[in-house]
N, C-alpha and C positions, 0 to 999 in steps of 0.2 A: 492387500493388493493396493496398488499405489495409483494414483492418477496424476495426469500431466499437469503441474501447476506446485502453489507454494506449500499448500498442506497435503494431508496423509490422511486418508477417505478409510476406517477401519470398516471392513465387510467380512461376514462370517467364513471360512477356507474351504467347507463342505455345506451342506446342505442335505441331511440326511434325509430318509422319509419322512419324519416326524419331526421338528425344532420343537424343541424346550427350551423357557423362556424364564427368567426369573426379573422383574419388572422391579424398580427401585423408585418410590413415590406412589402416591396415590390421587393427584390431584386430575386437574382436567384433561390433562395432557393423557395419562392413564385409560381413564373411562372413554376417550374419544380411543385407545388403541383396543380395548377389550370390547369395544362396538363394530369394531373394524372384522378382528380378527371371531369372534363368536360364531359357534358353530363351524370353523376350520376343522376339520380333523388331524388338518396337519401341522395344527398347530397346538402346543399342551402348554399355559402355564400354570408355572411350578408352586408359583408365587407371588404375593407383592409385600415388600420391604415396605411399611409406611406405617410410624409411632403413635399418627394422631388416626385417633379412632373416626372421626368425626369427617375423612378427607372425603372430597368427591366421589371419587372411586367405589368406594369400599361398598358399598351398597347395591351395584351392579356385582363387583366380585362375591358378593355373597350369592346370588341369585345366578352367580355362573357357576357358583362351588369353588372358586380361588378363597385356597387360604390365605387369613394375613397374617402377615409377622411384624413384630414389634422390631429385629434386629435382623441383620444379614446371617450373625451367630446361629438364629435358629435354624437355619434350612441345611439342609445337604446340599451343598454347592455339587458335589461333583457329578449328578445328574444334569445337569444344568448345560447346553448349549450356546447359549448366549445372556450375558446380562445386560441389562437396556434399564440405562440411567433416564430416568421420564424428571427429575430433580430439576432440572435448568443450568444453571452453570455451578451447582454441587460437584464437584471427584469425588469419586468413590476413593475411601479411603484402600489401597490394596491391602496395609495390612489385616484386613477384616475379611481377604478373601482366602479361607485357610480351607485346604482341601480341594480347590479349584483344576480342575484336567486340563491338561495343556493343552486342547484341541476348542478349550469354550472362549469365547469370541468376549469381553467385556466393550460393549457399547457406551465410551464416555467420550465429554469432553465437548470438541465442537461435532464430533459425527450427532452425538446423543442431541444437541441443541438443536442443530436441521432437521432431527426428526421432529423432534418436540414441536420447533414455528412449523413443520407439515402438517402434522399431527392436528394444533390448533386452530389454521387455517380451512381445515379438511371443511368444515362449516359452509366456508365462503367457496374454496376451488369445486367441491366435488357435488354440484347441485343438477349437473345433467349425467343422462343412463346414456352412455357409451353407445350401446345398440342400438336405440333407438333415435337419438337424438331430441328427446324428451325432458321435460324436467324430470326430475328423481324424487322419494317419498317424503325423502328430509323436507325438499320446496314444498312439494305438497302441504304438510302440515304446516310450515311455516305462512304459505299464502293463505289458508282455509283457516287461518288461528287472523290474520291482519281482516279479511274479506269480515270474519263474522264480526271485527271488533270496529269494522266502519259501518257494518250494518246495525249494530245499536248505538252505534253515536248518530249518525246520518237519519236512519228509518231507509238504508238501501235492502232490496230483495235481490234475493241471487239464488243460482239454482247449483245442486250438485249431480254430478254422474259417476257412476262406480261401472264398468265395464270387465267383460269377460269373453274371450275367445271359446265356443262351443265348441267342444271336441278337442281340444287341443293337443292334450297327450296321447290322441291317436297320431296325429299329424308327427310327432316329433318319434313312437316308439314304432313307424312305420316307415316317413321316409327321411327321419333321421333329424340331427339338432342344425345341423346347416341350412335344410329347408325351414325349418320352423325357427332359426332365426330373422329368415327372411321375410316370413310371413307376418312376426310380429311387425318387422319393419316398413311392410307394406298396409299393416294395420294402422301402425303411427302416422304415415302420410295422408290415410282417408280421413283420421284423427283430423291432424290439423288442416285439412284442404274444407272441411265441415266448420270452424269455428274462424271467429273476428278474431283481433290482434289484441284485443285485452284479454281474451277467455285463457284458460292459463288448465294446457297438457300437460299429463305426465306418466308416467309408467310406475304402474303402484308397486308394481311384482308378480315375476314369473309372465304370464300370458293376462293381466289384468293393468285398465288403465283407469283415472280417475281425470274428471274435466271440472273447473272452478269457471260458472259462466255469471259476472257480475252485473248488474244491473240487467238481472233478468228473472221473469215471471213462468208459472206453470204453461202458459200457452207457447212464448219463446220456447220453454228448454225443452218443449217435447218434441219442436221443427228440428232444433237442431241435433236431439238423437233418432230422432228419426231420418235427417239425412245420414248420419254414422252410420245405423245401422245400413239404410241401403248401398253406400259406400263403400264398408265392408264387404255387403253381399257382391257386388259389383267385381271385388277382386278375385274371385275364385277362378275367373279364366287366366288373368294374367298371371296368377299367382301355381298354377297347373295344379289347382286340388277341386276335387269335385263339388265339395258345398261349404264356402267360407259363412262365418254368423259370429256375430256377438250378441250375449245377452247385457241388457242397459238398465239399473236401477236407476232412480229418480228421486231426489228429497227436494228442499224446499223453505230456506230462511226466508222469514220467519215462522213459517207454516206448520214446516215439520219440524224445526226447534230452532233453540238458537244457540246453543254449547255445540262445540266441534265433534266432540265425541256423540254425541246425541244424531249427528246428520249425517257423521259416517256411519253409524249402525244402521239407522232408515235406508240410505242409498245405498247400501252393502246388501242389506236383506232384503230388499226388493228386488236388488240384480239378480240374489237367491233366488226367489220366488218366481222370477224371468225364465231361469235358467231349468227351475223346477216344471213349469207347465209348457216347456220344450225348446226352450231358447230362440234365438235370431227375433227378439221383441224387445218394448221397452215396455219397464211396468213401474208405475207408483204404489207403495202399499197405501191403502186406505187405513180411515178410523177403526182402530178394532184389531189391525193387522199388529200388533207389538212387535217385534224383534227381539231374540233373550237379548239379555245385558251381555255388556264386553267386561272381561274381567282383568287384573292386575294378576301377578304371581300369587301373590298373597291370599289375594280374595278370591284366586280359584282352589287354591290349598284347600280356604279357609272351606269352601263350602264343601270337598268332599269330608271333611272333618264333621262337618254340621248334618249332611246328608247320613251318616255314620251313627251319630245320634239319636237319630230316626230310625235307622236299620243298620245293628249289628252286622249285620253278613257286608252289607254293603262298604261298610267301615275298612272292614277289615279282610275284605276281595280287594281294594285299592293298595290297601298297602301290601297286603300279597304276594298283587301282580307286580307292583313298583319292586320287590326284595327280586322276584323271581326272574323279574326282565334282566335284573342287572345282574346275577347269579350266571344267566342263561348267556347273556352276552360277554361276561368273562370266558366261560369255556368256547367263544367262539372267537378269543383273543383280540376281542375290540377295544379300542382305545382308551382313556380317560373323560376325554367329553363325549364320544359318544354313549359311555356309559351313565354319566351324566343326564345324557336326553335323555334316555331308556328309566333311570329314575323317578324323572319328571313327569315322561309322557306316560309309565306306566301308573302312577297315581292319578292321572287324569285321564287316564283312557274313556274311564265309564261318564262323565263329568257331562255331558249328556241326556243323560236320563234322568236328571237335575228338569228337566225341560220336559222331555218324556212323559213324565211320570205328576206334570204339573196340574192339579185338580182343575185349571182355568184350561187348558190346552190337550187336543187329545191329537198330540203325533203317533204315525205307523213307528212302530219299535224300531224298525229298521233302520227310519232314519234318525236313531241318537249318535252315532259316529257323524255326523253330516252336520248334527248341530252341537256337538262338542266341536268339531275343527271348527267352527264358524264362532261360537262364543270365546274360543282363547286364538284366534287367526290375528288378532292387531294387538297383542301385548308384544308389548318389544321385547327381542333376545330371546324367545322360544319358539317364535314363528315357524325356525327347522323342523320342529315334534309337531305338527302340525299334520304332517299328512301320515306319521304312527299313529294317531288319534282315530282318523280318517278314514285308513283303510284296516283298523287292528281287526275286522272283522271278514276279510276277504281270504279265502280258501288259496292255498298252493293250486288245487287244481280247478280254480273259477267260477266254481260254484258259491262263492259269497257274496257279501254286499258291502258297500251300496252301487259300487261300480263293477263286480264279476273281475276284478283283474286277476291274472293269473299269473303262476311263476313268481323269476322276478320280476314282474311288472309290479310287483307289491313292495313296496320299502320294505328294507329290511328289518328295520326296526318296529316296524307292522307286523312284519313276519314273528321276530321275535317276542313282541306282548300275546300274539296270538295263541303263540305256544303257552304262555306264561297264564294267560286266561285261560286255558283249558286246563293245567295243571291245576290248579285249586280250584275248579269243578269236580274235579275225579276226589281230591285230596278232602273236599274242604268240612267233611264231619271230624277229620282229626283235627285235634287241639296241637300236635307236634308233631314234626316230620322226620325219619332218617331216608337214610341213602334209600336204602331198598324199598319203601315208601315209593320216592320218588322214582323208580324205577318203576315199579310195578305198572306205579300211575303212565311211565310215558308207552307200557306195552298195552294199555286200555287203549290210550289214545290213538294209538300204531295202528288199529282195528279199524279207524275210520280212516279205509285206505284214499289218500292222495289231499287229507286236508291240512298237514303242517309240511313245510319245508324240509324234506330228509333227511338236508346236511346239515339242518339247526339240528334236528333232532338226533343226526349221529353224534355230534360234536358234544350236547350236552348229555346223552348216555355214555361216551367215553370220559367226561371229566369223570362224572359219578362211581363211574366204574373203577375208578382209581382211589377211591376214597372205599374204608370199612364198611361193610354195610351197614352197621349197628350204629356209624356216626349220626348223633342228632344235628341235623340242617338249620331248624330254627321250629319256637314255637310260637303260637301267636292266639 
């Protein structure tokens, strides 16, 4: 498609359900588009072209499941929709593009360079949330990483806030995502009609906001969530819902710490605990109150690997359910990265009772899905598996926990570990499984009328049913 002027603007000619994407480089320009796009569904890539092992990129690409390639030779071009030159001013060479469909779109040249200064810029242009008219999470961590690092060179105190809208996904799955956009928006104005012009809002995500108030002490930042909160409560006439609230955690340089990560967990898990002994309040944890640790990919792998150690079953119920989710979500024809999450978050479903189960601490059982989603909620790029985590323990028909949701009011992907955890409960004194195995097990579970999703469970007795019975599924 051509636009009016001296060059020639290449854009893809369809737009199918899904783009496939085969990405060439792997530098910053990359990682800033695999940040972008993560967790897309409709978006799959195929690949990244990039020789040096060591590039920026690759490191989130692993931790997204993108493979990498040393050459363009290695790939199957002809699945490929678009390729997107991230290089800078490199051409792709075309004759390397052998096997290429004449419908796939090659992104070079000066198109591929405007995306690339977008791409790198995204830093600087894209630091307010649209919605709200807020800073965004990027600012967030950028001002609360400068705020702590003038508070130990200075000796300044500053306070933090972690906010949360109570109720909220009633408000949105009743009278719908236009009203509860509006209400977030009516949230951000009592936001900032509550603080000075240095204190620095933002919209952390979804229905939660976070406040950086500087040169301020415990007695300051409790006036001013305290007017928050009544401000908020304030809006429910005009906002036409019957009881508006936020819950308000509270931390404290240098009181409650002085690492960034350290004052988001305090003023995170006190909003928790706000929200736990019934919301519209603000609360500080006290000495004594710890909050689990916030984990990396890595080091949340690593612990159910370690927890395994400890307990066999436990071991090897993680990886299980992680084989079984993604198994279950193929015959339900789901995509590539959402099979992805379903990998991830089915290994860490239980990751939870890590906490649970901690000789210091004696949590109700109940709530280990509430504090698994709470110890892996601020790792970057899986924040999506976040509410599979959360609610993998809630019934099709609303008898579960922690929140009773019903139907689809349950992620899907909740829905599906659910199944996948109850399979190897039925299964799990076999050492090996075949078809009919798995079968059996899903007419056990068929008995506990109205607690899996139906059409998960039609969908994965029709795959099964198509395969020999005698076939072995996997041993473990």
């Amino acid at each position: 498609m051509e636009r009016d002027g001296p060059f020639k603007m290449e854009v893809p000619r369809t737009f199918p359900e899904r783009v496939r994407l085969i990405l060439l480089g792997g530098g910053k320009c990359t990682r800033t588009f695999l940040e972008t796009v993560v967790g897309d569904p409709s978006v799959e890539v195929l690949g990244i072209v990039e020789p040096d092992r060591g590039a920026e990129a690759l490191s989130l690409a692993e931790h997204m499941g993108v493979p990498v390639y040393a050459s363009l030779g290695e790939l199957d071009l002809s699945r490929a929709d678009i390729i997107l030159n991230l290089t800078g001013y490199k051409k792709v060479n075309r004759g390397l593009l052998k096997g290429l469909k004449d419908t796939t779109e090659v992104v070079d040249r000066l198109s591929g360079r405007l995306l690339q200064g977008l791409l790198e810029r995204k830093g600087f242009l894209a630091l307010m949330d649209p919605l709200t008219g807020l800073y965004n999470v990027t600012y967030f961590y950028r001002s609360l990483k400068e705020e702590a690092e003038r508070g130990m060179r200075y000796g300044s105190p500053f306070a933090l806030l972690f906010m949360d809208a109570d109720s909220f996904k009633s408000i949105n799955d009743q009278l719908g995502h236009l009203k509860g956009d509006e209400v977030l928006r009516a949230i951000a104005e009592a936001v900032m009609a509550s603080l000075r012009g240095s204190d620095i809002a933002c919209r952390y995500g979804g229905d939660e906001f976070a406040v950086i108030l500087p040169e301020t002490r415990l007695e300051g930042a409790e006036r001013v969530a305290e007017r928050i909160r009544k401000g908020v409560e304030e809006l429910s006439r005009r906002v036409g819902i019957d009881s508006l609230s936020v819950s308000i955690g509270l931390a404290l340089f240098p009181t409650d710490g002085t690492g960034t990560e350290t004052l988001v967990r305090r003023a995170d898990w006190s909003m928790y605990q706000a929200k736990k002994m019934g919301g519209n309040m603000v609360y500080r944890a006290v000495e004594g109150e710890e909050p689990p640790s916030f984990f990396r990919v890595e080091e949340a792998l690593s612990l159910v690997s370690q927890k395994g150690d400890r307990d066999k079953f436990q071991r090897s119920h993680s990886e299980v359910v992680s084989f079984l989710s993604v198994e279950i979500g193929k015959a339900l024809g789901l995509n590539v990265a959402m099979l992805r999450h379903l990998r991830v978050a089915g290994a860490l479903h239980d990751i939870g009772k890590a906490e649970v189960s901690s000789e210091t601490r004696a949590w109700d059982y109940e709530e280990h899905p509430v504090i698994g989603g709470y110890m892996l909620r601020h790792i970057p790029y899986i924040r999506s598996i976040v509410p599979y985590i959360l609610f993998h323990h809630e019934r099709f028909d609303g008898k579960g926990f922690p929140k009773g949701l019903k139907g689809e009011q349950i992620p899907l992907g909740a829905r599906v570990i659910f199944l996948a955890d109850r399979l190897h409960h039925v299964l799990e004194h076999k050492s090996s499984w075949k078809v009919e195995d798995l079968l059996r097990a899903l007419e056990e579970i068929d008995k506990d009328t109205g607690a899996v999703d139906p059409k998960i469970m039609a969908a994965f007795r029709k795959a099964l049913e198509s395969r020999p019975k005698d076939q072995l599924i996997s041993s473990f």
